[in-house]
VMD Tcl script that draws the C-alpha trace (Angstrom):
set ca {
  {12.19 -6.57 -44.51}
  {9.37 -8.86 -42.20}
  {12.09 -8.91 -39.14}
  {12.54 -4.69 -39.32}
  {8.04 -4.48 -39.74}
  {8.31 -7.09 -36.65}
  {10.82 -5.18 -34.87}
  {9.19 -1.83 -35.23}
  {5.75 -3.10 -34.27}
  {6.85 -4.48 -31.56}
  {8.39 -1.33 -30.63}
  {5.55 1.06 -31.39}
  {3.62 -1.62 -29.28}
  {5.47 -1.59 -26.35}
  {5.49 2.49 -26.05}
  {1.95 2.51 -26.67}
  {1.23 0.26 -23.49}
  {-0.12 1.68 -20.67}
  {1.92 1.41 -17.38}
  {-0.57 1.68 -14.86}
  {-3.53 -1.03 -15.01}
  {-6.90 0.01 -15.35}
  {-6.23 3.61 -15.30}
  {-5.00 6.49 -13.62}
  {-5.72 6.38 -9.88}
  {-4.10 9.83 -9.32}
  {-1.71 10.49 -6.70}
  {-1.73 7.28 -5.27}
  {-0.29 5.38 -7.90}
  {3.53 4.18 -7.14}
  {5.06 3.18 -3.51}
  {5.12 5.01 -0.17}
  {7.56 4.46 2.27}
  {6.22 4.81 5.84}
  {8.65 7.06 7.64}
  {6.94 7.89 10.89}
  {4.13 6.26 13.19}
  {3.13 6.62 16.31}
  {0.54 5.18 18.91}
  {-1.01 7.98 21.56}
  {1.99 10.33 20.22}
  {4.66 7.68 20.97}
  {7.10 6.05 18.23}
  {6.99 2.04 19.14}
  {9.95 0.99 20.09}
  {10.50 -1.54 17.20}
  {9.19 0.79 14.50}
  {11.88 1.36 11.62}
  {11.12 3.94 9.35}
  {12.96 2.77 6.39}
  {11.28 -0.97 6.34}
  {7.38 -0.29 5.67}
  {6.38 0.44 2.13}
  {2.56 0.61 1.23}
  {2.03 0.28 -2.84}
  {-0.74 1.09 -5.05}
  {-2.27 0.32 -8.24}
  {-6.02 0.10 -9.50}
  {-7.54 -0.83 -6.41}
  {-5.36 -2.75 -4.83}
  {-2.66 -2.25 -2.20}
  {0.32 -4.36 -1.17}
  {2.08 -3.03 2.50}
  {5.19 -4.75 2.62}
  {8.20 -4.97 5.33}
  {11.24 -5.12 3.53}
  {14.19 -6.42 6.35}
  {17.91 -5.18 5.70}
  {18.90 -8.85 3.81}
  {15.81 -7.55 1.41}
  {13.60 -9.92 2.40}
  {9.91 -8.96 1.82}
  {6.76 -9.85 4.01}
  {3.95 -8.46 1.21}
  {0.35 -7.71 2.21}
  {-2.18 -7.90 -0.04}
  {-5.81 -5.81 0.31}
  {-8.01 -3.50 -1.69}
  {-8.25 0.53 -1.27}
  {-10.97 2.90 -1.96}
  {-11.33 6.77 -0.89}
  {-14.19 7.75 0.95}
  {-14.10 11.62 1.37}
  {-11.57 12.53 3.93}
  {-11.15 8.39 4.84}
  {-8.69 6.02 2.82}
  {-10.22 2.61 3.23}
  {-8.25 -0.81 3.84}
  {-9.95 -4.12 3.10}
  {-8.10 -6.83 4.41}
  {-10.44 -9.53 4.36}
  {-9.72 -11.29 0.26}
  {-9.05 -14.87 0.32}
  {-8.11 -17.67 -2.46}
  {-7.93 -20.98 -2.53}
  {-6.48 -22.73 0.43}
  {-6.28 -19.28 1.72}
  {-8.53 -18.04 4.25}
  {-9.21 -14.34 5.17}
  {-6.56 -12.87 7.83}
  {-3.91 -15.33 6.54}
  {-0.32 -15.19 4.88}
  {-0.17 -12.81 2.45}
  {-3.79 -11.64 2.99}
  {-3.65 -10.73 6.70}
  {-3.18 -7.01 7.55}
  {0.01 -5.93 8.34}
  {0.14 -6.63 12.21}
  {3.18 -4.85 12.77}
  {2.01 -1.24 12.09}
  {-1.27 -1.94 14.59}
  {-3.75 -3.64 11.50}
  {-5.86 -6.07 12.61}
  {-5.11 -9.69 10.62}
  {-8.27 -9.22 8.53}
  {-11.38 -6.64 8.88}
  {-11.64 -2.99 7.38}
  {-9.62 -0.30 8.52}
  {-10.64 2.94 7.59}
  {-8.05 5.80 8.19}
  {-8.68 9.24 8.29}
  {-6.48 11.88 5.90}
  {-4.82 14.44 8.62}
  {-2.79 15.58 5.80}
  {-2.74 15.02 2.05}
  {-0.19 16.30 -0.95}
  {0.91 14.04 -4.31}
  {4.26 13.35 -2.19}
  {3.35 12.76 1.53}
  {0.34 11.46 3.57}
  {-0.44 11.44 7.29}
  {-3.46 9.12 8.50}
  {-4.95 8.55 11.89}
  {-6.67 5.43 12.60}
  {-8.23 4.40 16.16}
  {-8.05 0.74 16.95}
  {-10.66 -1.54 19.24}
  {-8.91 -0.27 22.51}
  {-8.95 3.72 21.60}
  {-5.00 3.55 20.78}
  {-5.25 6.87 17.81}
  {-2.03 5.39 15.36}
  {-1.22 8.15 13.13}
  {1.03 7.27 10.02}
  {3.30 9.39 7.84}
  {3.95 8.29 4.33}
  {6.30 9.99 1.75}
  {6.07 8.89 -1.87}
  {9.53 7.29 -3.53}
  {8.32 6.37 -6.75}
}
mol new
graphics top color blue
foreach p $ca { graphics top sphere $p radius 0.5 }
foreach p [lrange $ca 0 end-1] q [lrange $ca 1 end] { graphics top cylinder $p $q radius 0.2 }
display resetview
């Protein structure tokens, strides 16, 4: 009789759970795959659309690269929305980690910066894609296209 109470509390528990910490961040929430970017209208030559995956919950934001062996290089930063500007923080740090390093540093190989703030304008918004634009220190406009998987 205890191990069906346990059983069923345990179940009742676990549906009860929330699955998204601290709330509902709205259409953000869940992973983005970036499918297209380009620098001054042109596609890098080492971009590959099905490798870049930005991720969100609460306030934080992972942007991985994900290699064809499944590998993972994760980036770690905070978001925020600022009107029509979706705002990057790169610049957290722990222990024996400075700012700019390992798995805090901004993902260099979509144009970030290794730590600072990016802030990227919305060109185009919907609960399924995204397109930013973001202008880096030499006037380079990067414009990103994101389609959400999950």
């Amino acid at each position: 009789m205890i191990k069906k109470f346990v059983i069923a509390f345990v179940t009742l528990l676990a549906l009860a759970s929330c699955r998204m910490n601290n709330g509902d961040i709205g259409d953000f929430f869940g992973s983005w795959l970036l499918y297209s970017m380009t620098i001054d209208g042109e596609t890098p030559d080492k971009f590959n659309p099905e490798e870049t995956f930005w991720e969100f919950q609460n306030n934080i934001i992972e942007i991985s690269r994900v290699d064809f062996m499944y590998d993972k290089d994760g980036r770690w930063g905070t978001w925020s929305e600022d009107d029509d500007k979706l705002v990057l923080d790169f610049t957290h740090f722990e222990y024996g980690v400075n700012p700019g390093t390992i798995q805090f540093a901004g993902p260099e190989w979509i144009g970030f910066p290794k730590q600072g703030v990016i802030s990227l304008t919305f060109v185009s918004r919907s609960s399924k894609h995204m397109t930013l634009s973001w202008h880096d220190t030499n006037g380079r406009i990067y414009v990103y296209s994101l389609r959400k998987i999950w």
